[in-house]
N, CA, C and O atoms as a MOPAC input file, in Angstrom:
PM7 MOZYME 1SCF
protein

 N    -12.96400 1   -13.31100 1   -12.00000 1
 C    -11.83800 1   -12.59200 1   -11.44700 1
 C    -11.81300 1   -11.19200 1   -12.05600 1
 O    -12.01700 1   -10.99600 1   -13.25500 1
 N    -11.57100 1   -10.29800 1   -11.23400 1
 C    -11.51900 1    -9.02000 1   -11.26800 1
 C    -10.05000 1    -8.63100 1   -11.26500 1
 O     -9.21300 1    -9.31200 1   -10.67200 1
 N     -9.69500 1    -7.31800 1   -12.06100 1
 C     -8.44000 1    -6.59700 1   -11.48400 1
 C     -8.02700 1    -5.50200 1   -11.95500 1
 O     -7.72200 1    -5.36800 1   -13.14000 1
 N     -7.97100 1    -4.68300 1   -11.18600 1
 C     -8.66100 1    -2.85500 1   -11.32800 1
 C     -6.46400 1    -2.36800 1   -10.82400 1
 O     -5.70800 1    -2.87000 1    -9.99200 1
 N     -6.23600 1    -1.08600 1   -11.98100 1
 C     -5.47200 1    -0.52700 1   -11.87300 1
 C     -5.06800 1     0.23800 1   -10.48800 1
 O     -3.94900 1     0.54100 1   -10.07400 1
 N     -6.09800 1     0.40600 1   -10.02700 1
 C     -6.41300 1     1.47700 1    -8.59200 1
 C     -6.04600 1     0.47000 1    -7.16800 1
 O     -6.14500 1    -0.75100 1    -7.29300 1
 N     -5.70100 1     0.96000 1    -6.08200 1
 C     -5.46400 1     0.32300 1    -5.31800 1
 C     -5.79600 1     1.08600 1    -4.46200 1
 O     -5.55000 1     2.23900 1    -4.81500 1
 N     -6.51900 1     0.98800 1    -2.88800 1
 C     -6.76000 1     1.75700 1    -1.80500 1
 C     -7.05100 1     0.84400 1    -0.84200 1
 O     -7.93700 1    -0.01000 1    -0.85500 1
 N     -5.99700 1     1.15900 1     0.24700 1
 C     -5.54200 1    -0.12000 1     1.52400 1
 C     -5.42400 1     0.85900 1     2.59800 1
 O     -4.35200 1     1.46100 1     2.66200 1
 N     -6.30800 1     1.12300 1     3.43100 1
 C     -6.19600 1     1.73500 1     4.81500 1
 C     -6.12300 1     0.58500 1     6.18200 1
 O     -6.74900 1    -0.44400 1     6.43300 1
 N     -5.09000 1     1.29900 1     6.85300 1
 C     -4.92300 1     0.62500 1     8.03200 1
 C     -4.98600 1     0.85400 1     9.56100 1
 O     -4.99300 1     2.02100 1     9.95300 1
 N     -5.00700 1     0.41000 1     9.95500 1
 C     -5.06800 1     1.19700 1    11.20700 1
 C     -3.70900 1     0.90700 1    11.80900 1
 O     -3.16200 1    -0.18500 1    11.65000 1
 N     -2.97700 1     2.25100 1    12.75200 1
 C     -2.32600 1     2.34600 1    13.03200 1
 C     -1.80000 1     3.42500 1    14.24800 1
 O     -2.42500 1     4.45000 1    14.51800 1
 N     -1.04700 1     3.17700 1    14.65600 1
 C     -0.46500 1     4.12000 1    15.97600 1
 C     -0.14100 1     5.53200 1    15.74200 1
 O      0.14200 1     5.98800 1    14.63400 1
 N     -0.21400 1     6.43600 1    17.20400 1
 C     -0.13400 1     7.92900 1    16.07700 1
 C      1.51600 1     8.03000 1    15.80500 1
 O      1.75300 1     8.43800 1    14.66800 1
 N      2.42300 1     7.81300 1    16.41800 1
 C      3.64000 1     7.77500 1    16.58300 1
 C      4.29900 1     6.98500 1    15.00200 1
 O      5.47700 1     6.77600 1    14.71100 1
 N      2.88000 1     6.63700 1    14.08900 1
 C      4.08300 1     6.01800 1    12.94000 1
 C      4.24000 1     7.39800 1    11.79100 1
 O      3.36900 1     8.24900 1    11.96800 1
 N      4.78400 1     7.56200 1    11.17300 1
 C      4.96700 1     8.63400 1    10.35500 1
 C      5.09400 1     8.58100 1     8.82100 1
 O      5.34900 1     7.41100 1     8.53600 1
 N      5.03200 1     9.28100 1     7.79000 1
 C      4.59900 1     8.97800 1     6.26200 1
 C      6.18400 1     9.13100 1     6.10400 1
 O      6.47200 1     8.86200 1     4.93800 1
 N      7.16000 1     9.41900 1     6.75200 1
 C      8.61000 1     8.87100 1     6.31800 1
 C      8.86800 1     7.18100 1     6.50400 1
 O      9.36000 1     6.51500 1     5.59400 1
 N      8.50900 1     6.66200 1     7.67100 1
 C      8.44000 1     5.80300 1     7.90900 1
 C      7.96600 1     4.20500 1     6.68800 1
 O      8.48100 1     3.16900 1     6.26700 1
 N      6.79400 1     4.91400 1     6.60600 1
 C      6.22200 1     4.52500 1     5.11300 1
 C      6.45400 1     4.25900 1     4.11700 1
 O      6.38700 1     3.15400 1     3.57900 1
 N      6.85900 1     5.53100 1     3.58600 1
 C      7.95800 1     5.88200 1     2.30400 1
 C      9.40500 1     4.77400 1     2.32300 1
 O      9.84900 1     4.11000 1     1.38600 1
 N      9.89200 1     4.87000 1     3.69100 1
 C     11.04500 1     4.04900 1     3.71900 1
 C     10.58900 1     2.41400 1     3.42900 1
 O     11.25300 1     1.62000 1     2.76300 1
 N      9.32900 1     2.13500 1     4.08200 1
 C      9.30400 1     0.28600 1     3.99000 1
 C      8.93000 1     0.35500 1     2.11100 1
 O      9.55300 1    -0.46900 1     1.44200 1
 N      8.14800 1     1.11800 1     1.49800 1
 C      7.88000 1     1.18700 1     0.64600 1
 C      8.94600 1     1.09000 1    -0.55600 1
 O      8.84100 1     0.46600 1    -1.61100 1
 N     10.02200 1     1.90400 1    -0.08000 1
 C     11.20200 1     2.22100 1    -0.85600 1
 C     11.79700 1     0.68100 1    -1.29100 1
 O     12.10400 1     0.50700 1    -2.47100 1
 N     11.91600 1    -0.17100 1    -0.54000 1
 C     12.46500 1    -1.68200 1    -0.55200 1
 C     11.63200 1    -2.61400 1    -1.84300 1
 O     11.92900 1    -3.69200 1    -2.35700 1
 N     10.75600 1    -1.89800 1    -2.02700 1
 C      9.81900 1    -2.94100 1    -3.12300 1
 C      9.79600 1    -2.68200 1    -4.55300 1
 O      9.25400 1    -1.77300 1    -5.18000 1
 N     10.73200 1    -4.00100 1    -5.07000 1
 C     11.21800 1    -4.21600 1    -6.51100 1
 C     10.57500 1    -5.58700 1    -6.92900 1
 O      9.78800 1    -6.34800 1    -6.36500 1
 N     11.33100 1    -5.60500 1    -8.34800 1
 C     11.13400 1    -7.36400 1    -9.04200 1
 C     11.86200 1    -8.10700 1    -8.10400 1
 O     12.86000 1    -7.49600 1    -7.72300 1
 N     11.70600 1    -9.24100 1    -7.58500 1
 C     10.28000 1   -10.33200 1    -8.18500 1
 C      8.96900 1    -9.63900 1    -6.91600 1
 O      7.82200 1    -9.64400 1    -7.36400 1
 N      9.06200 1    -9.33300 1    -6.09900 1
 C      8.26200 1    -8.80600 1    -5.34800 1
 C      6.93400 1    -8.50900 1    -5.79000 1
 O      5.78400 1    -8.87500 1    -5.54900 1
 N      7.76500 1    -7.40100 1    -6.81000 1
 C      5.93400 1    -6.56400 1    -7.47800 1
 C      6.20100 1    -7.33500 1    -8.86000 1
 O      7.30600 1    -7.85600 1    -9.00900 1
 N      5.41600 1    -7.41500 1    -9.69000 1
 C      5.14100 1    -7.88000 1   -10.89300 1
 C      5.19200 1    -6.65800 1   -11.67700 1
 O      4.45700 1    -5.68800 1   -11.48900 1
 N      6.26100 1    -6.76900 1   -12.73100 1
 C      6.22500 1    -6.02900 1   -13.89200 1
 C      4.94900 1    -5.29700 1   -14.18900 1
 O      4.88600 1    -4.07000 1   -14.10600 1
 N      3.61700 1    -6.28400 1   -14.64300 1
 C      2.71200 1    -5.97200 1   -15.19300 1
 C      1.50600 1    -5.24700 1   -13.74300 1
 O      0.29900 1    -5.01700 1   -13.80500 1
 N      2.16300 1    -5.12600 1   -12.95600 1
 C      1.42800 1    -4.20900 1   -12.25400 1
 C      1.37300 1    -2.56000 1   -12.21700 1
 O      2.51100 1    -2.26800 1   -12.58400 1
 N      0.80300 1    -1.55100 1   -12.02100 1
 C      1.09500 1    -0.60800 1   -11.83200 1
 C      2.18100 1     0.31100 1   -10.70200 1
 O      2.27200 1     1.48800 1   -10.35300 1
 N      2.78800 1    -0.77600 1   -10.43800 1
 C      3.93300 1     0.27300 1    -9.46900 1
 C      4.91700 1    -0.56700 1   -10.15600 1
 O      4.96100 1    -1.67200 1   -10.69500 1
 N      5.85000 1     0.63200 1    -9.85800 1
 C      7.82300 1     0.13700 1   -10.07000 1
 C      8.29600 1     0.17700 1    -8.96800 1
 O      7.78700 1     0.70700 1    -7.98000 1
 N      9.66800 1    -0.57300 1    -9.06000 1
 C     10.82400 1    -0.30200 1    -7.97600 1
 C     10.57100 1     0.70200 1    -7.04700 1
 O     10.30300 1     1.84400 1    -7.41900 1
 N     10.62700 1     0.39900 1    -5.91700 1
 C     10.83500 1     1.93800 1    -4.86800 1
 C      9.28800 1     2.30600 1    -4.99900 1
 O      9.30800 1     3.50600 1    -4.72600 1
 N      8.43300 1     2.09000 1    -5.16500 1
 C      6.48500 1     2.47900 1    -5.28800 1
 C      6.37000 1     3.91300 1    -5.37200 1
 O      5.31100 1     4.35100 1    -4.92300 1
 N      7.18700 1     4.75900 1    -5.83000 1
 C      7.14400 1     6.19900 1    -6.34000 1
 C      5.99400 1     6.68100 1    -6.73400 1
 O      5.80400 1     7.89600 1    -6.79000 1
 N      4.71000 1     5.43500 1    -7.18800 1
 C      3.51500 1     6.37900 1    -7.31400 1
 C      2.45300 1     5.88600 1    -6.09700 1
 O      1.34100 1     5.47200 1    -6.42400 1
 N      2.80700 1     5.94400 1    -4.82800 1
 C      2.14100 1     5.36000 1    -3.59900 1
 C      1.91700 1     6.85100 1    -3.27600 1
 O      2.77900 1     7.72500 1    -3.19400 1
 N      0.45400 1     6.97400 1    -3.09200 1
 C      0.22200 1     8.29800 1    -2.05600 1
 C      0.21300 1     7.48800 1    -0.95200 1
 O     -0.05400 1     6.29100 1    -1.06100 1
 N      0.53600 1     8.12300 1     0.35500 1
 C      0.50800 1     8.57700 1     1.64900 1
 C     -0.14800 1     9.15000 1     2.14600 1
 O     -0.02000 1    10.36800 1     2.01400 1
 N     -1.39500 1     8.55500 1     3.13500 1
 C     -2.42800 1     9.51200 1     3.38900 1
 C     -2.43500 1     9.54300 1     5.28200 1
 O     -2.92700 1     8.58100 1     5.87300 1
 N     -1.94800 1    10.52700 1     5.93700 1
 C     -1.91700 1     9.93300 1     7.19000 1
 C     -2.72200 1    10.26300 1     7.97400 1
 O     -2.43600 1    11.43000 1     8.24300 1
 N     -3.74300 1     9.91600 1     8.63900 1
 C     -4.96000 1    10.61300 1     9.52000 1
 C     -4.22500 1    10.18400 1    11.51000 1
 O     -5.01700 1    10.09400 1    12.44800 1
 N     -2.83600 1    10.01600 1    11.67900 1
 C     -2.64400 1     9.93400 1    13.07500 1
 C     -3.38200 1    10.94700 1    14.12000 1
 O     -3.20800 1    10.83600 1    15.33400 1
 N     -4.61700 1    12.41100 1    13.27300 1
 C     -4.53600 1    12.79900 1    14.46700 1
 C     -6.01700 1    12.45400 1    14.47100 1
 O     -6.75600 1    13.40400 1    14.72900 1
 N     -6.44800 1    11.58000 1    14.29600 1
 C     -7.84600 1    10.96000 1    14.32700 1
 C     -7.81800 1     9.80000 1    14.88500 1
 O     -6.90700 1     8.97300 1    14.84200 1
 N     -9.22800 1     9.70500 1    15.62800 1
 C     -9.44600 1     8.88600 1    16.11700 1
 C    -10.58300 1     7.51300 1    15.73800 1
 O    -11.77600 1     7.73700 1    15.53100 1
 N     -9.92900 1     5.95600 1    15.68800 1
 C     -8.77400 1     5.49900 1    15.61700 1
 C     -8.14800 1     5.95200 1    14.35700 1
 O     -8.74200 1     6.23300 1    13.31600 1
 N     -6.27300 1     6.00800 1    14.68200 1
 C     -5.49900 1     6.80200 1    13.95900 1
 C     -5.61700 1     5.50600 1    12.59800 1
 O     -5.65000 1     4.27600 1    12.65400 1
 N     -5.65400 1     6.43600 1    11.49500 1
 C     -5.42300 1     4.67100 1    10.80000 1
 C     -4.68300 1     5.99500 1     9.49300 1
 O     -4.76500 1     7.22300 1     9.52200 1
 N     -4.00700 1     5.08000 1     8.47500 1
 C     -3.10900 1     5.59800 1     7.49200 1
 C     -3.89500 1     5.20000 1     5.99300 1
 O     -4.74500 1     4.31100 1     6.04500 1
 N     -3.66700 1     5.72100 1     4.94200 1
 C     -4.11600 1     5.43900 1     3.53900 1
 C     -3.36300 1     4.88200 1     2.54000 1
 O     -2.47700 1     5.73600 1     2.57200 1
 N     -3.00100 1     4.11600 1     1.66100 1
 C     -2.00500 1     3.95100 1     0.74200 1
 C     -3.08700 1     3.65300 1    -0.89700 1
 O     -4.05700 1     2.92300 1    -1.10200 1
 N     -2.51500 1     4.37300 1    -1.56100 1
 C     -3.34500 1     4.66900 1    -2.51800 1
 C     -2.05900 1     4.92500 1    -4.09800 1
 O     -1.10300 1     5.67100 1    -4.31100 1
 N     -2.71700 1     3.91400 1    -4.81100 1
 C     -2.59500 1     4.37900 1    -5.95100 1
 C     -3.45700 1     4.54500 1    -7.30300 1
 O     -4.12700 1     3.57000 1    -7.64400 1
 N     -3.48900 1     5.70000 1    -8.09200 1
 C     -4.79900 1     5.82300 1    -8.71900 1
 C     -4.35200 1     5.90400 1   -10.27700 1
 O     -3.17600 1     5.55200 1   -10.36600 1
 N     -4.99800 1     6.30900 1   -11.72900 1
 C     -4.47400 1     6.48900 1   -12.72600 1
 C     -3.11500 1     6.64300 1   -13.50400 1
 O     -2.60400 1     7.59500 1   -14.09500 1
 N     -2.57400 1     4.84400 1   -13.19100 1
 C     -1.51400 1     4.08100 1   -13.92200 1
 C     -2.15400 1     2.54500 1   -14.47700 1
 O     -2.82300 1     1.67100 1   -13.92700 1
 N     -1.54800 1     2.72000 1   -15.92200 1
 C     -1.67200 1     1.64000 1   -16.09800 1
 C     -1.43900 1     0.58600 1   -16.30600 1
 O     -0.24200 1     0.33700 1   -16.44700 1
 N     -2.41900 1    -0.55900 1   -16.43000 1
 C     -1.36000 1    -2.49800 1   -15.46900 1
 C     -2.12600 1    -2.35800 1   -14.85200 1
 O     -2.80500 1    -1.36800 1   -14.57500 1
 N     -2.13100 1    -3.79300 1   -14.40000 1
 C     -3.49100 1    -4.48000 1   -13.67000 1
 C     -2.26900 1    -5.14200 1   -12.86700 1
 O     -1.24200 1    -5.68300 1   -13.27700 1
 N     -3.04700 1    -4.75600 1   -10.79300 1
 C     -2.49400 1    -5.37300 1   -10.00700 1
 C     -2.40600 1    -7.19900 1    -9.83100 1
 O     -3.28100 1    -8.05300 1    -9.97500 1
 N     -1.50800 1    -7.26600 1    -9.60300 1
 C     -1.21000 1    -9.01400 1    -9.58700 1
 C     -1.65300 1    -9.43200 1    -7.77900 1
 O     -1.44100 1    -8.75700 1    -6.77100 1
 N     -2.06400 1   -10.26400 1    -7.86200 1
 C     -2.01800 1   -11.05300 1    -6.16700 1
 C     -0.73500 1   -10.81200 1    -5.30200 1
 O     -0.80100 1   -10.42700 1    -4.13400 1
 N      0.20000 1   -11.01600 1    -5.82700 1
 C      1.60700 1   -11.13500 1    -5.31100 1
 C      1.95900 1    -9.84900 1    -5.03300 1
 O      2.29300 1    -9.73700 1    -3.85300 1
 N      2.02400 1    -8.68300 1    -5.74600 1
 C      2.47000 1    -7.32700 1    -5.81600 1
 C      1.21200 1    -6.59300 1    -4.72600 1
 O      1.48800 1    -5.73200 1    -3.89100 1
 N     -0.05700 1    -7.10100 1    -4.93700 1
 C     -1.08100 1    -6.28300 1    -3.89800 1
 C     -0.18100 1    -6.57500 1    -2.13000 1
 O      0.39200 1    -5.85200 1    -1.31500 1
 N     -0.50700 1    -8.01200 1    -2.24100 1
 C      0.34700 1    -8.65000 1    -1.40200 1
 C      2.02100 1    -8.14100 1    -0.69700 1
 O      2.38800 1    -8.14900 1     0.47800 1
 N      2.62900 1    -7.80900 1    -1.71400 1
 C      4.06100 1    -7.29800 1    -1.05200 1
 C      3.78100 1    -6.03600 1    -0.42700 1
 O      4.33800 1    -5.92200 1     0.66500 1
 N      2.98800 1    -4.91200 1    -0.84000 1
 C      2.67300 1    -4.19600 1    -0.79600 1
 C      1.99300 1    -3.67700 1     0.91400 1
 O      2.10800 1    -2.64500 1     1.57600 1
 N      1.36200 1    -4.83300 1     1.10700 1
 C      0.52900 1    -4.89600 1     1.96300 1
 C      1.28400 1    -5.23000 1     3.37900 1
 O      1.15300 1    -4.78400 1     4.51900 1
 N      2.33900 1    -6.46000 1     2.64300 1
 C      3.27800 1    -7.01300 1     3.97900 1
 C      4.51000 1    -5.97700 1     4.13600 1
 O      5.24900 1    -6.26800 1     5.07600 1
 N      4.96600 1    -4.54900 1     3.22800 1
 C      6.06100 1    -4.30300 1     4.01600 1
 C      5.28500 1    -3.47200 1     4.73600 1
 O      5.93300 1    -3.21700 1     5.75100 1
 N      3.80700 1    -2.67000 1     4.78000 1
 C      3.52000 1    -1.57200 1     5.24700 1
 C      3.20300 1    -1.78600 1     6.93500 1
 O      3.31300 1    -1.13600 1     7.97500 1
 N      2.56000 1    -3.66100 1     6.31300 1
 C      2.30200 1    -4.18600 1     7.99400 1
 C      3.40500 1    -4.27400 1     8.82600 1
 O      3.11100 1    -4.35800 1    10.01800 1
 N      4.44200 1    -4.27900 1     8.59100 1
 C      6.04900 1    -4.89600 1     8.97700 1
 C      6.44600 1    -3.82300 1     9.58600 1
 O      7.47000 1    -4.19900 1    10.15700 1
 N      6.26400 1    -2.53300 1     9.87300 1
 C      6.14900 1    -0.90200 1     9.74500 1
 C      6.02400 1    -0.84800 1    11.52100 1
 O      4.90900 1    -0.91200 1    12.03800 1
 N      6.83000 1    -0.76900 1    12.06500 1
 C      6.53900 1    -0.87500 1    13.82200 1
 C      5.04000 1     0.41400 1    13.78700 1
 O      5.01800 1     1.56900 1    13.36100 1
 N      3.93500 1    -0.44200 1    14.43600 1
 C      2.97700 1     0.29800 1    15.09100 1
 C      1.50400 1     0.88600 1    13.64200 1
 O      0.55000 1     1.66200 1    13.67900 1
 N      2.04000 1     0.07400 1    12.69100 1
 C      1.06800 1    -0.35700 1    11.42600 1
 C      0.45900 1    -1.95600 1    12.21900 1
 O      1.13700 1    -2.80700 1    12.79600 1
 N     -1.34100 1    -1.92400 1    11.92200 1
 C     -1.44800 1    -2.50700 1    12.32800 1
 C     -2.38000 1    -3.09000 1    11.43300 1
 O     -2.15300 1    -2.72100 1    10.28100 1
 N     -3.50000 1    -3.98600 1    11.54500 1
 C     -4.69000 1    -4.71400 1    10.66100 1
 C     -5.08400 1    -3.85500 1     9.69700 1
 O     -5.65400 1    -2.80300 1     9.98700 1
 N     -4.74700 1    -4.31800 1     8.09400 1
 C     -5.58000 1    -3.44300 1     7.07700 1
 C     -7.54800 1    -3.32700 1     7.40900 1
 O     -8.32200 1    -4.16700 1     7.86700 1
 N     -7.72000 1    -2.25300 1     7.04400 1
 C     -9.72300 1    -2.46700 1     8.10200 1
 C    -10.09900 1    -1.89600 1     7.05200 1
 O    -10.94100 1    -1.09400 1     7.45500 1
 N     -9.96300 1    -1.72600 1     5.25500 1
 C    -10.64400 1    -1.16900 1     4.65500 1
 C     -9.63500 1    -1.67500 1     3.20900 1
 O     -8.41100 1    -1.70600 1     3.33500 1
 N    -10.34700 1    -2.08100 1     1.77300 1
 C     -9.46800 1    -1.81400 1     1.11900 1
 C     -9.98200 1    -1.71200 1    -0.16900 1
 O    -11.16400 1    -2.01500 1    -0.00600 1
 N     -9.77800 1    -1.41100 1    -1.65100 1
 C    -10.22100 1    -1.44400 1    -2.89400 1
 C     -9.52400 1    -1.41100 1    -3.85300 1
 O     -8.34000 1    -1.07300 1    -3.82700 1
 N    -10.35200 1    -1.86700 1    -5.16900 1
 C     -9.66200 1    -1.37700 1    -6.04000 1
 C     -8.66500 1    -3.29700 1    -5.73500 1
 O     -8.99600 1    -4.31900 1    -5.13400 1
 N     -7.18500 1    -2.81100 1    -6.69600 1
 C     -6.43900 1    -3.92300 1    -6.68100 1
 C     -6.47400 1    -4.96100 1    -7.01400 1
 O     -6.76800 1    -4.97000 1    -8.20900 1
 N     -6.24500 1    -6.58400 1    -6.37900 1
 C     -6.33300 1    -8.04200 1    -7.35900 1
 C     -7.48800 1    -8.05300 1    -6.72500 1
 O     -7.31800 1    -8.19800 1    -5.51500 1
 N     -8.54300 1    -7.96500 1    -7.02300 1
 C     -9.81400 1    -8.85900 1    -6.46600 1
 C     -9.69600 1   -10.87500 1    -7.16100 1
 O     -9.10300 1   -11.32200 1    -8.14300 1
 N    -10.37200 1   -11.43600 1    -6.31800 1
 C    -10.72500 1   -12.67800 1    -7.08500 1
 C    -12.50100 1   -12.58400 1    -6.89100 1
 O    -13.22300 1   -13.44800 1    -7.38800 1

């Protein structure tokens, strides 16, 4: 088992979704959700936002890089389900870094 501080989860997505949009599902994610011993807190304040809507297929970035804590299963995981939950976020198609097993 592997588990790397860094996290990078691209998705594909509609051009119509927006990095406010994002920010907002993001904003919702606290304890028990994320795990203490992970690298994000409350509200994911260190989540970049990477948005490529004007590319084709449009897909989005979520990235976090030099913090430290090792991502948990559960917290990669919450992470992953509010962004999918995101009207017009769609199948993660790329990802790194994070809980590997």
């Amino acid at each position: 088992m592997h588990m790397a501080s860094r996290l990078y989860h691209e998705y594909a997505c509609e051009p119509s979704v927006s990095k406010a949009d994002i920010r907002v599902a993001l904003s919702v994610l606290e304890e028990p959700d994320i795990s203490s011993s992970s690298p994000i807190s409350d509200g994911a304040s260190e989540v970049a936002v990477v948005m490529h809507t004007d590319e084709e297929p449009p897909t989005l970035d979520i990235r976090v890089t030099g913090h430290s804590g090792e991502w948990t299963k559960k917290s990669e995981e919450a992470v992953q389900n509010v962004i999918q939950n995101v009207e017009g976020v769609g199948d993660l198609v790329d990802s790194d870094g994070g809980y590997e097993s």
